[in-house]
N, C-alpha and C positions, 0 to 999 in steps of 0.2 A: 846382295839381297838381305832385307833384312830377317831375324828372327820373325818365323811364324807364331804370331797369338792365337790367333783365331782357328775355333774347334770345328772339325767337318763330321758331318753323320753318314749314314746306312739309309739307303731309300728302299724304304720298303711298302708296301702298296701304299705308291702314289704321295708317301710322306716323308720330309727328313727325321730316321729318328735316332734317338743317339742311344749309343753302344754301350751295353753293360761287359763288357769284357777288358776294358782300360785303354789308358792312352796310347795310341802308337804316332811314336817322333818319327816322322820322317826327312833321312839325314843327306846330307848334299857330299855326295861319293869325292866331291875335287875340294872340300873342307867338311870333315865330318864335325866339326867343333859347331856349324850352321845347320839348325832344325826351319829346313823348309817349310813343311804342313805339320798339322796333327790331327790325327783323326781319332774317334770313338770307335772302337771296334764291337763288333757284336759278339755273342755268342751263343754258345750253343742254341739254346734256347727262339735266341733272334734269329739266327738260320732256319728255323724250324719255322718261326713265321714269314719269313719271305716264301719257303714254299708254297705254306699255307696261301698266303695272299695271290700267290701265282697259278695256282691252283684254282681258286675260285674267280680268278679272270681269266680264265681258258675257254670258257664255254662260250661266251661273248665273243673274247677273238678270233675262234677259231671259225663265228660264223662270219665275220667280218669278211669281206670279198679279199682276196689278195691285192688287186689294186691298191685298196683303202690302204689295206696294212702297208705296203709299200710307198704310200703318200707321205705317213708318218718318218721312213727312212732319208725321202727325199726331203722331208721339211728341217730335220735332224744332219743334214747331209748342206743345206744352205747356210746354217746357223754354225755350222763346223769352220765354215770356208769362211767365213767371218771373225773367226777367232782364232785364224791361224797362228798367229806370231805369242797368244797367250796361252794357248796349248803346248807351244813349242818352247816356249819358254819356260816353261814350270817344269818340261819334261827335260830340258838341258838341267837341274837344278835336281831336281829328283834321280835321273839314271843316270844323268854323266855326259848323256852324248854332246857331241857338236854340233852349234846351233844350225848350221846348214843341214847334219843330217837330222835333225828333230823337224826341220820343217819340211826337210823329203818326207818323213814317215807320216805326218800327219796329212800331206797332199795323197800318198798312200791309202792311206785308211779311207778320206778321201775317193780315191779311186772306186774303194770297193764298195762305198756306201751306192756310190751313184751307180755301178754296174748290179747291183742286188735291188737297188730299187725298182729299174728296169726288171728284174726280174722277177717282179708282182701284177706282171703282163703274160711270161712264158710260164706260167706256174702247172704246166699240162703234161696231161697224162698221154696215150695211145690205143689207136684202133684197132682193133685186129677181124677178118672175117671169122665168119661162125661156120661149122660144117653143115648146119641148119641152115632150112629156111627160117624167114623170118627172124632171125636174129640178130643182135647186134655184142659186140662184144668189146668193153675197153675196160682199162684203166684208168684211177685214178690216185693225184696224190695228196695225203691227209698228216698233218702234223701230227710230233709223236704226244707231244701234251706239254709238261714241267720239264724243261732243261736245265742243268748245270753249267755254266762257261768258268773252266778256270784258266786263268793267262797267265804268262810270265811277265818280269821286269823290262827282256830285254828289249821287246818293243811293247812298248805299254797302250800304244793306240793302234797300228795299224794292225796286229791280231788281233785284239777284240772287237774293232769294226769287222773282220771277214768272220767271225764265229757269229757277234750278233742279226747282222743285217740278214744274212740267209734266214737262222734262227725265227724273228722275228715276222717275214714277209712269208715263212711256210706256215704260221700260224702258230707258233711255238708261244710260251710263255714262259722269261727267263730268271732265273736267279745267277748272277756275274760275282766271281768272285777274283777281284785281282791281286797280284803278286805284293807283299807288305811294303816293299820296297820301292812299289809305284802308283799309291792310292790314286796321287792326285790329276794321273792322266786320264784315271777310270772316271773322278768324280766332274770333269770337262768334257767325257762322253757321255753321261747320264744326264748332265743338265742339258747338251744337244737335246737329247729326245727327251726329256720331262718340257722344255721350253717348246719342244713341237707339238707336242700334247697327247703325250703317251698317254693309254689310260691307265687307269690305277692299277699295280698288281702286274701288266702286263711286261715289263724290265724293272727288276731289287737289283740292290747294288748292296753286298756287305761284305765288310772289311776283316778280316783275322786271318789267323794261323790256320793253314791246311790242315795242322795235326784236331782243332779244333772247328772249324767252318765247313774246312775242305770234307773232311770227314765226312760231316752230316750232310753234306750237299751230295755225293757220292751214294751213301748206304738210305736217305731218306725215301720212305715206301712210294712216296708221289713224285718222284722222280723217273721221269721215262730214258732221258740221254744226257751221256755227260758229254762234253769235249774237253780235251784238256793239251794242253803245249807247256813244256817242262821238260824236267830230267828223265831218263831211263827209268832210276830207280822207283820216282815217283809216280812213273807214268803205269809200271809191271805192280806197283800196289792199288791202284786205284782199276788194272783190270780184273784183277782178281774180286774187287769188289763189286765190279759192275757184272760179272759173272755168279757172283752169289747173289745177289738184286736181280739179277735178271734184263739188265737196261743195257740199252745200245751206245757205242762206246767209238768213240773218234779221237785218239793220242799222234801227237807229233810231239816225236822224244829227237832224238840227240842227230850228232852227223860227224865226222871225219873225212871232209870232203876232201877229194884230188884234183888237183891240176895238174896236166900233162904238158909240157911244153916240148914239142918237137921239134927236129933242128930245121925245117923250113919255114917255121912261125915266124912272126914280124914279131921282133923280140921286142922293141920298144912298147909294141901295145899289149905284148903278155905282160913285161914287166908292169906297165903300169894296175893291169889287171888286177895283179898277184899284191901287189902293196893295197891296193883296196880291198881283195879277199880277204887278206891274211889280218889288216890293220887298223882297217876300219868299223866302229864302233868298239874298239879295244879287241878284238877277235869275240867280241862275246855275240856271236850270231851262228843259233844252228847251223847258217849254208855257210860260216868262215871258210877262204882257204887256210886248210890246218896244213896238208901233205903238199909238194912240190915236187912233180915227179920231172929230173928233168934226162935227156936222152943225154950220154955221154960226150958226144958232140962239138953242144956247144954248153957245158955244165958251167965248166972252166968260167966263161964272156959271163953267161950270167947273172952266176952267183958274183961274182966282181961289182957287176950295177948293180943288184937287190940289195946285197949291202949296203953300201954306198947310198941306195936310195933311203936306204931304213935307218940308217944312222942320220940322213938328214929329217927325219918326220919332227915336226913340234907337237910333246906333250904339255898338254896344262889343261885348266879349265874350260869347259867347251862352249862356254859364255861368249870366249876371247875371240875376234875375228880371224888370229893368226895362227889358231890353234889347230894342227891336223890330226892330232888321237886325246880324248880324254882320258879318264880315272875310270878301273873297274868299278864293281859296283858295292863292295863291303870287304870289310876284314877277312872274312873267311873265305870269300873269291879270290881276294890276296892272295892270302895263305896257301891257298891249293895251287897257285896257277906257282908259287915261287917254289913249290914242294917240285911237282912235276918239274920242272926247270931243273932243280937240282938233281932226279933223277934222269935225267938227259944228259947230264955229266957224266954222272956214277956210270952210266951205261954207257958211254964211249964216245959221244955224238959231238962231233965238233961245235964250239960256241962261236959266232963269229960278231954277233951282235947284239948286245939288250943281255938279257939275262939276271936284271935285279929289280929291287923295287927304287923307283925316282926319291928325292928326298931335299934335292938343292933348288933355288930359287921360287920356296916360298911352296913347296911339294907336299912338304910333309907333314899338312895336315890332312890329302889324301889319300887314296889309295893307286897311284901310276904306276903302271910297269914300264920299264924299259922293251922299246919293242924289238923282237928276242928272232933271232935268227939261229936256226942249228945246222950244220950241212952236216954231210956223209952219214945218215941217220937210217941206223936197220930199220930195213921194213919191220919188223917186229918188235921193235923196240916200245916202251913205256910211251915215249911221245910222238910216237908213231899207230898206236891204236887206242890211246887213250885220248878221250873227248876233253879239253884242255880250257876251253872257256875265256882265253884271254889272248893278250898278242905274242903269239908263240910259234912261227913258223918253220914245220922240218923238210928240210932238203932231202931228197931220195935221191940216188942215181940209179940209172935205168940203161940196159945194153943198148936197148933196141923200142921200138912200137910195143912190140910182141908184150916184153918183158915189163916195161912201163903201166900197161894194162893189168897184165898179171898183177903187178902189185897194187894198181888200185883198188882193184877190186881184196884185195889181202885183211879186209876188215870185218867185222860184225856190223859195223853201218852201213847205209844205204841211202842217205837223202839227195845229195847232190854231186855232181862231177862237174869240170869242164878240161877241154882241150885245146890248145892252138896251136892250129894249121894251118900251109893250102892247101892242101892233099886231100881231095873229099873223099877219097877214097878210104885213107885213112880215117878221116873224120867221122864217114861214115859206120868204118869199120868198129870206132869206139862208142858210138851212136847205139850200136848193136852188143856192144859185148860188155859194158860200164855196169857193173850192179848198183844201178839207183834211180830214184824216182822220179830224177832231174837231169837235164844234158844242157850242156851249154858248150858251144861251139864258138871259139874265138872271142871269148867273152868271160867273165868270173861267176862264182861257183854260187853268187850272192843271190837274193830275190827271186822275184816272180811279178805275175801279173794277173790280175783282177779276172778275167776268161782265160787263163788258163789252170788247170788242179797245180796244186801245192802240194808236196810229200813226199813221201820214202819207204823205201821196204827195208826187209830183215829188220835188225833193232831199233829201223829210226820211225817206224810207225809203227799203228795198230788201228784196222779197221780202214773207213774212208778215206780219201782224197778232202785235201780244204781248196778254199776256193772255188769260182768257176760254177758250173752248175752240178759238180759231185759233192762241194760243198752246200748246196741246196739241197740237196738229194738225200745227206746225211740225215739234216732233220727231217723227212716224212716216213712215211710208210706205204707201201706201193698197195692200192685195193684193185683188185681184179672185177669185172663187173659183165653176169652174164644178164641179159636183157632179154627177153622174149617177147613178144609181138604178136604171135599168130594169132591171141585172141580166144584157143582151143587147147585142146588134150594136145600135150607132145606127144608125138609118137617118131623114136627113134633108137638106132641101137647105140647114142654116144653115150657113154658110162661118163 
């Protein structure tokens, strides 16, 4: 690819405008020495009038029928499926991934545009009887006003299609701010709906530092809801914020998800599971398998193959069509995932595979890890409850079902689990006892799907469900609606 010239802006009602805050290079994670995009970033100042702009197209949209508003999703939603292969290529180039999975994530995104269009038809409230006569009693649901959307890197399209599309078809008007390290997948979702014929003000697109952007999108007085997908740490400061603002507040932070592998599983389709949880997309995906819990058993058989399979994965650039794991996503992702690594050492935890950064045949001007395998690993260990972000896989041994469970659940997260079985009874039983938001049944710990919620308890969320129609639900406000009829005086004793 060659160096990027050409400067990209901030859309802000309804225009490109460029960013007083400076340039940001964005760098190609499998050669950093290659600046992809570059974009103008805003600041403060420019966040302040995307609100604004957002703000004075609320009134408009929100009388807009929700069908309408839904047309504009579905027209943004034709114009996407048309530009698959240059979406997905920008975004191999910007976050690393491999081309196969950049154009799963964008048929994704995909998904959810066309199930939330559809959902500018279901936009309804509930009836309820009255104890009265002549009454009638419902509900109805009303946008909250000004939103905040901010995303992370690691899928740069198909979460901001499920935050926006709901967003938009409840009658919301947004301000999107995406991760620095992945402008150029936001600015191929904004031109979908500016070429659909968003109106003006209704979706800003601006670019900067959360310490700078995020901020003011967050504490700004005309902000009604944020959402936001990130880090823990990021996620516990922006509620405190939306807590002194006063604003409704929807966070998917982190996961240390488990798989359980029991010894009547079909081991070949766990294993392959497990090397997709654990290795695909570099482990950098909330629902990664991070933990392997496996029953004594059959520990021995296979951990044998997982190795074996993980020592055969191809790293390189995710351009490549032979390639099965890219490049994390910068220096300091590097750096942490190789810190924890070496504290999986220090703390006892057998290495069986991976365990450094790549550097031969043409590596080292990215950022690859070796994909990292650790067996006999304390539950309680450092890479054992610490969220780990890259391909880092620890082995747990487990007595029994009982004891396998016990330990999954041995965390502060809560996003996602799975187990494989035939035993539905069993299966059942972890169905019921898994602390998380998610269960997956003979299958990896990975995704979701467009009708169904997306999320986690204890640390790995706050607030809502995404997805599905609780992530429509996020953006409104429920109005209760009593209606009288009789025409006369009430006369009754309901208080």
């Amino acid at each position: 690819m060659a160096v990027a010239t050409a400067l990209y802006h901030n859309f802000i009602g309804g225009k490109w405008v460029e960013g007083k805050g400076g340039v940001l290079e964005v760098k190609n994670p499998a050669d950093a020495t290659e600046v992809v995009a570059r974009f103008s970033q805003a600041d403060q100042g420019q966040a302040k009038q995307a609100v604004e702009a957002a703000q004075a197209a609320f009134p408009a949209w929100k009388r807009t029928p929700p069908p309408q508003r839904a047309r504009f999703v579905r027209k943004a939603l034709q114009l996407a499926e048309e530009r698959v292969d240059q979406i997905a290529r920008g975004m191999v180039y910007e976050a690393g991934k491999v081309l196969s999975d950049a154009r799963g994530e964008v048929m994704k995104g995909c998904n959810l545009l066309e199930f939330y269009a559809g959902e500018g038809l279901r936009l309804m409230g509930d009836a309820a009887p009255s104890e009265l006569a002549n009454n009638f009693l419902f509900t109805k649901r009303e946008p909250l006003g000004v939103v905040s959307l901010i995303t992370p890197w690691n899928f740069p399209w198909a979460i901001p299609c499920w935050k926006l599309a709901p967003a938009l078809v409840a009658g919301n008007t947004v301000v999107y701010k995406p991760a620095s390290f992945t402008p150029l997948s936001a600015y191929h979702l904004i031109k979908c709906f500016e070429d659909a014929g968003i109106p003006p003000g209704v979706l800003n697109l601006v670019i900067g530092s959360g310490r700078v952007v995020g901020n003011e999108l967050c504490s700004a007085s005309k902000v009604c809801g944020i959402s936001f997908t990130g880090s823990n740490e990021v996620g516990r400061g922006i509620e405190q914020m939306a807590k002194e603002h006063h604003k409704k507040l929807c966070c998917e932070l982190g996961g240390k998800n488990p798989c359980v592998v029991l010894e009547d599983a079909d081991l070949d389709s766990a294993l392959a599971g497990v090397l997709r949880g654990a290795f695909g997309a570099a482990g950098q995906r909330c629902t990664a398998t991070s933990r392997l819990i496996l029953v004594e058993p059959i520990a021995e058989q296979f951990v044998q193959k997982l190795v074996e399979k993980t020592k055969a994965l191809r790293v390189g650039p995710g351009i490549h069509d032979d390639v099965d794991m890219g490049p994390v996503i910068d220096q300091s992702q590097l750096d942490a995932i190789l810190g924890l690594i070496e504290a999986g050492k220090r703390e006892g935890a057998k290495l069986l595979a991976g365990g450094k950064r790549l550097t031969e045949k043409g590596l080292n001007k990215g950022y690859f890890v070796a994909p990292t395998v650790f067996d006999h690993v304390d539950p309680d260990a450092t890479i054992a409850q610490e969220e780990i972000f890259g391909p880092v896989l620890s082995v747990i041994r487990a007595r029994d079902f009982d004891h396998a469970l016990e330990i999954a659940n041995r965390t502060k997260y809560g996003l996602s689990s799975s187990i494989y079985t035939r035993d539905i009874n069993k299966a059942m039983r972890f169905v019921d006892g898994i602390e998380a938001g998610m269960v997956h049944v003979n299958s990896p710990t990975l995704g979701g799907e467009a009708q169904v919620p997306f999320g986690g308890i204890k640390a790995s969320g706050i607030g809502d469900r995404e997805m599905a129609k609780e992530g429509l639900h996020f953006f409104t406000e429920l109005k209760t609606v009593f209606l009288d009829y009789t025409g006369g005086a009430r006369k009754s004793n309901i208080y």
